[in-house]
C-alpha positions as a Markdown table, in Angstrom:
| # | Residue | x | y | z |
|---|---|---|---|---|
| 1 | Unk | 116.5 | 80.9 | -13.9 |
| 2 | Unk | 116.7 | 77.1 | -12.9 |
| 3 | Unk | 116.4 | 75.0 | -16.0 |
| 4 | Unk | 113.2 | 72.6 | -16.0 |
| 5 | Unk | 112.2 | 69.6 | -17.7 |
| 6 | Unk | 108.6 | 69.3 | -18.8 |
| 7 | Unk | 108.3 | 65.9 | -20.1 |
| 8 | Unk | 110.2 | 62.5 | -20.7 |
| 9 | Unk | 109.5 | 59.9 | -22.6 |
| 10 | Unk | 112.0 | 56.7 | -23.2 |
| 11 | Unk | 112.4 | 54.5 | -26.1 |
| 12 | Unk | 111.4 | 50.8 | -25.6 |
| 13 | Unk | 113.0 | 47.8 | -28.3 |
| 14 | Unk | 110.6 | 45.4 | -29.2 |
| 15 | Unk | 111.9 | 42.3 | -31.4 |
| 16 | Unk | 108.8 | 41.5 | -33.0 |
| 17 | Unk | 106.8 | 45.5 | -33.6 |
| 18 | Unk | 103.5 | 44.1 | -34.5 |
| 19 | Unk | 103.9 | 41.3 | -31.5 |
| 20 | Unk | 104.8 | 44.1 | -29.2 |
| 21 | Unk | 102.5 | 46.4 | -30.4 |
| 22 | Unk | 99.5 | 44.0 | -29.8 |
| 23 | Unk | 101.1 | 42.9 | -26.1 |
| 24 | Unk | 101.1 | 46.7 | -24.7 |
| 25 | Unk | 97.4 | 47.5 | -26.5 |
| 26 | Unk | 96.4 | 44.7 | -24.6 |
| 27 | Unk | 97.7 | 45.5 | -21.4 |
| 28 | Unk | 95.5 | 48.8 | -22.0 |
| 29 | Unk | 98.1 | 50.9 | -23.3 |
| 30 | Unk | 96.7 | 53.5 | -26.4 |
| 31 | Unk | 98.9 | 53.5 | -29.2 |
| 32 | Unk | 99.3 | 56.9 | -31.5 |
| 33 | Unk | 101.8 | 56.9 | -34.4 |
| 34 | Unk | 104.8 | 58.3 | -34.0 |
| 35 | Unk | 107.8 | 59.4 | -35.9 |
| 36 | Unk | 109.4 | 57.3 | -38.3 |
| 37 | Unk | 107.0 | 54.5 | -37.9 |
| 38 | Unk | 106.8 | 54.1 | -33.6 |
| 39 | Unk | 104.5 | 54.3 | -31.6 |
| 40 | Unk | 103.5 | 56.6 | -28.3 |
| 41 | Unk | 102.4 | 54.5 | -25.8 |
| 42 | Unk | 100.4 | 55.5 | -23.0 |
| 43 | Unk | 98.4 | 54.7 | -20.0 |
| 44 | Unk | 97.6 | 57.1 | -17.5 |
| 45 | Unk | 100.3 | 59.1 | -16.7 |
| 46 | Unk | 102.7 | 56.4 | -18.2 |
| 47 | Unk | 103.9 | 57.2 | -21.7 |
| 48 | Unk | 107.0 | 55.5 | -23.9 |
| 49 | Unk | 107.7 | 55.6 | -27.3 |
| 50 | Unk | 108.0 | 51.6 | -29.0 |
| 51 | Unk | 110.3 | 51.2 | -31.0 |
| 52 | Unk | 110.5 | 48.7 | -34.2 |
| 53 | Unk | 114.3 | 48.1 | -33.2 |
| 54 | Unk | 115.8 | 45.5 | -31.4 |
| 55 | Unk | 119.2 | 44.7 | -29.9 |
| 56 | Unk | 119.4 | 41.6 | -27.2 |
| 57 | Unk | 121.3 | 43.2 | -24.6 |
| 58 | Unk | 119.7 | 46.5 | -24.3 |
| 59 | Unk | 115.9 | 45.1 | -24.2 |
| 60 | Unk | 117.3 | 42.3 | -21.9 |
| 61 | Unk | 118.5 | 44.7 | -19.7 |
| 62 | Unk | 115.9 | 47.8 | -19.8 |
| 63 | Unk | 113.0 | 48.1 | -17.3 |
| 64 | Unk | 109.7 | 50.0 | -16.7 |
| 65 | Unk | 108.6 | 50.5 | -12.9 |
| 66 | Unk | 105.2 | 51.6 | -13.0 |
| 67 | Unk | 103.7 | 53.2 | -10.0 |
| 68 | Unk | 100.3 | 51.2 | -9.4 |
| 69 | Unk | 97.0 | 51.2 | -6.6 |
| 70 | Unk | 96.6 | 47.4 | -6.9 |
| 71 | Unk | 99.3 | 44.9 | -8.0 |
| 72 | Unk | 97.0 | 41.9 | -7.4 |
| 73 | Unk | 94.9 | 43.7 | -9.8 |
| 74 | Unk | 97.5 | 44.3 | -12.5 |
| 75 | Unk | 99.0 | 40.5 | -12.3 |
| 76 | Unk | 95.5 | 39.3 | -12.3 |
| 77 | Unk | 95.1 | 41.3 | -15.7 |
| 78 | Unk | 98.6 | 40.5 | -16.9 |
| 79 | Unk | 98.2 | 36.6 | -16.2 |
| 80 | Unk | 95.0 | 36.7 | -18.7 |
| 81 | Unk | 96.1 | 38.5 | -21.5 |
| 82 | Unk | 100.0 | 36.9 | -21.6 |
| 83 | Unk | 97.8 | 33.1 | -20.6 |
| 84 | Unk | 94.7 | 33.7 | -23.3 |
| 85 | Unk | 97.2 | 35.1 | -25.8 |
| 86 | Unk | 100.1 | 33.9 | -28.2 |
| 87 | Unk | 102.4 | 36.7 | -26.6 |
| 88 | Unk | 106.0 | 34.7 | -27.5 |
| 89 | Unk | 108.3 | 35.0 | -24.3 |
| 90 | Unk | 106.2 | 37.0 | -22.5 |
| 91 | Unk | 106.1 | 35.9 | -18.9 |
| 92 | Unk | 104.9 | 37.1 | -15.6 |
| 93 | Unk | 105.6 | 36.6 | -11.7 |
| 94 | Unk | 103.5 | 36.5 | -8.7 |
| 95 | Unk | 103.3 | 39.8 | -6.6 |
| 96 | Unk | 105.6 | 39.7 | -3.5 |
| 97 | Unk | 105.5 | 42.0 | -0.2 |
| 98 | Unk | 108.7 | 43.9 | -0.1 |
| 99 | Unk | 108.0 | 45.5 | 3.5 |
| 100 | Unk | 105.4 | 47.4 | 4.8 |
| 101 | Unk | 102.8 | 48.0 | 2.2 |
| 102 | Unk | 104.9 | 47.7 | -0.6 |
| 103 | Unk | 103.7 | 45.3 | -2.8 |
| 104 | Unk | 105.5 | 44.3 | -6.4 |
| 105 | Unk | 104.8 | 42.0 | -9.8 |
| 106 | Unk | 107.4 | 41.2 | -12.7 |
| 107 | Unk | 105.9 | 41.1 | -16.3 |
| 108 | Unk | 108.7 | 40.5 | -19.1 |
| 109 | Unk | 107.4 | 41.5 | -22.8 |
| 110 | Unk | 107.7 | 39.3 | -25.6 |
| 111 | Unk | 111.2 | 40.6 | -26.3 |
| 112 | Unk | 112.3 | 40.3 | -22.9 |
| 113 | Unk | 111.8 | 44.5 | -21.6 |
| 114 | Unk | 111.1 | 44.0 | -17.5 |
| 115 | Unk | 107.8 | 45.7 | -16.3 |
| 116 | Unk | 107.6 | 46.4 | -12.7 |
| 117 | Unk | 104.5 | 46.9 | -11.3 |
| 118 | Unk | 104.9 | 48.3 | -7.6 |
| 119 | Unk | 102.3 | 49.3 | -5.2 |
C-alpha cells in the first residue's frame, strides 16, 4: 500500500486578523471558524487556514498561486475591491502574458502574502 494524501491546507499570517479577514471575504473567499480562533478560507477548490499571527519575513516571503479561467477577470475584481477599499498595503499588478496562453496577475495582501493568479 502506497501512502496517499487526501487534503492540504497551508497556514497564511495576516498582520492585522480582522483587516485580513475582511480583504479575503472580499475577494469572495467564505470564512468558517477554525481552531483556536482562525479561520478556513475557501473559494472553489482553494482552501487555507488564516492565521491571527504574524512575523515579517515569513508573510513577506509566502505565496498563493491560484489556478484561474480569466485573469483579466480576477485583476478587474481585485483592482475594485483593494481601490474602493481601505485594505492597508494591499496592492495589485497588471496581468502579463508569460508565453503562449499563459496569462498572470500579482495581488499582495495587506500584510504583504503574494497572490498569483495564473491562467
Amino acid at each position: 500500500m502506497n501512502p496517499t494524501i487526501t487534503g492540504l491546507k497551508c497556514y497564511v499570517p495576516a498582520e492585522d486578523f480582522e483587516l485580513s479577514k475582511r480583504f479575503y471575504s472580499e475577494l469572495g473567499f467564505q470564512m468558517t471558524e477554525a481552531w483556536a480562533g482562525d479561520v478556513d478560507c475557501k473559494l472553489g477548490a482553494a482552501e487555507f487556514r488564516l492565521q491571527n499571527y504574524y512575523n515579517k519575513d515569513w508573510a513577506e516571503n509566502f505565496m498563493m498561486k491560484f489556478e484561474v479561467e480569466d485573469v483579466d477577470a480576477w485583476h478587474l475584481h481585485a483592482k475594485r475591491i483593494i481601490d474602493d477599499g481601505d485594505f492597508g498595503n494591499a496592492r495589485y499588478d497588471t496581468p502579463e502574458s508569460v508565453g503562449g496562453d499563459t496569462k498572470i496577475f500579482h495581488v499582495w495582501d495587506p500584510c504583504g502574502v503574494l497572490l498569483i493568479f495564473i491562467q
